[in-house]
C-alpha atoms as a printed R data frame, in Angstrom:
   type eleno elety resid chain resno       x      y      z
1  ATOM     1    CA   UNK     A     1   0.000  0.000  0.000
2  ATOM     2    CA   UNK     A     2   1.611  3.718 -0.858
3  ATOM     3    CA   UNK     A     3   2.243  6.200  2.074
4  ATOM     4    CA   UNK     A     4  -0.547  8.564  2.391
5  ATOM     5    CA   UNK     A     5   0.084 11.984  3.615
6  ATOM     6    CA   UNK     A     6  -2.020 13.305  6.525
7  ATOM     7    CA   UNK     A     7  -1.765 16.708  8.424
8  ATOM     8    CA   UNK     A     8  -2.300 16.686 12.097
9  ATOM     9    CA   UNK     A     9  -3.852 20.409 13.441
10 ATOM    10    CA   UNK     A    10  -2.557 20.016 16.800
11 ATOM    11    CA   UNK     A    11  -3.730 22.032 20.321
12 ATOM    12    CA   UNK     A    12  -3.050 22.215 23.877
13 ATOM    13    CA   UNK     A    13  -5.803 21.792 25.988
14 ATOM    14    CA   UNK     A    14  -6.547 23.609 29.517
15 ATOM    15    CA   UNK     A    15  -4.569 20.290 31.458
16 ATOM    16    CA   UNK     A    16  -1.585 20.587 29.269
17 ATOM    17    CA   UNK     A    17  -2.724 17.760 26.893
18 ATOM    18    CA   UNK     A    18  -1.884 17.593 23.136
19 ATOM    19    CA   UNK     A    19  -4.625 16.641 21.207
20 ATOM    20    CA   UNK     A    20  -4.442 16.435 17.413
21 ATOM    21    CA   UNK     A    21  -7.183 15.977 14.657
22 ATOM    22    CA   UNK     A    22  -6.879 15.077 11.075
23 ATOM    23    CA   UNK     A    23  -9.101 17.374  8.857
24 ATOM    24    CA   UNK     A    24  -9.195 15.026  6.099
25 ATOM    25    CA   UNK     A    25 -10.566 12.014  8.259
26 ATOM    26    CA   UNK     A    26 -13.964 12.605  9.627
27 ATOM    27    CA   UNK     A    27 -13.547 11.614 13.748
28 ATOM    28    CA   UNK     A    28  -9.916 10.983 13.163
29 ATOM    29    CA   UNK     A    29  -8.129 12.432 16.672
30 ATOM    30    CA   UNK     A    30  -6.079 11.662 19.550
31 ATOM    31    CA   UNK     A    31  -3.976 12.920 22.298
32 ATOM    32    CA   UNK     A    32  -1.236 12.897 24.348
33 ATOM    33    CA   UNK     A    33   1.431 14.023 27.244
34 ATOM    34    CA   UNK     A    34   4.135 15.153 24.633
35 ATOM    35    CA   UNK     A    35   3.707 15.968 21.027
36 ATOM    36    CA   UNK     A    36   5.914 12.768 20.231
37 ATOM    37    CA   UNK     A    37   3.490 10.684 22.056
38 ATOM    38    CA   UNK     A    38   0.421 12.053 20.315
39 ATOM    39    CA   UNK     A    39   2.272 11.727 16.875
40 ATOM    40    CA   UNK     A    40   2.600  8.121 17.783
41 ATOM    41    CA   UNK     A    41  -0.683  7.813 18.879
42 ATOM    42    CA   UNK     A    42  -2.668  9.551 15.827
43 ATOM    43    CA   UNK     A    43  -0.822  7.284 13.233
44 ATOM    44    CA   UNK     A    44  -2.553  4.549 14.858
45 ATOM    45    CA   UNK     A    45  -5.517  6.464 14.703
46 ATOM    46    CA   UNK     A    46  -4.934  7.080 11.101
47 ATOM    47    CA   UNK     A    47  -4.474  3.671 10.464
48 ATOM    48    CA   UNK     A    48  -7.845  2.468 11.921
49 ATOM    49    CA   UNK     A    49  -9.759  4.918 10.327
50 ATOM    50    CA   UNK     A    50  -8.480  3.920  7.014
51 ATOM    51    CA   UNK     A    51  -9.388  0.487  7.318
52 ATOM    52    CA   UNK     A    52 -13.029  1.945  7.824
53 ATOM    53    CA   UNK     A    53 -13.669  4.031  4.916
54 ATOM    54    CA   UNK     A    54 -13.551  3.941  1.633
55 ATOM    55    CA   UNK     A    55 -10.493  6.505 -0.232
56 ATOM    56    CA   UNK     A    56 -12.809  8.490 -2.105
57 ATOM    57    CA   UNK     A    57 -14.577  9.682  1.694
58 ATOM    58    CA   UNK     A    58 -11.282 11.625  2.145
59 ATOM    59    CA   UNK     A    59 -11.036 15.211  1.600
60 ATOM    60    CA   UNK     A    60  -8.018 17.498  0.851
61 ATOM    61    CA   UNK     A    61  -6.838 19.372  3.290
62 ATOM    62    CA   UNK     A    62  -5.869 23.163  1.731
63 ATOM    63    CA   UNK     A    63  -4.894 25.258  4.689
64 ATOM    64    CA   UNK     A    64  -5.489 26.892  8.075
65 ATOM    65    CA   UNK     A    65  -6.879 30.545  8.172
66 ATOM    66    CA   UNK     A    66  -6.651 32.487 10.921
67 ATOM    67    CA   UNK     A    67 -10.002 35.355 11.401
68 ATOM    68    CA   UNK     A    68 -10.231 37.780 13.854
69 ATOM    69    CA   UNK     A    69 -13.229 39.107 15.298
């Protein structure tokens, strides 16, 4: 199977935890302690939710915008 590209929009919550969500992958998110640990842990992540949808249920990611109001 060819490597598939994901990115991970990544935030620190209120006790200090990372938690990371993949745009592209509808309920695709994790967390962890360090950022290392939450990479690790939203590759599995990625993985399982893979194996439960089909490829053309992906979207493409184009970009964080920041508004101010």
């Amino acid at each position: 199977m060819p490597s598939k590209e994901f990115y991970v929009m990544i935030e620190r919550d209120e006790d200090g935890l990372y938690i990371g969500e993949v745009p592209q992958l509808k309920a695709c998110y994790s967390q962890g302690e360090t950022i290392d640990e939450l990479i690790q842990n939203i590759r599995e992540v990625i993985e399982m939710c893979l194996e439960e949808i089909e490829e053309e249920s992906t979207t493409e990611f184009i970009g964080i915008q920041k508004v101010v109001v």
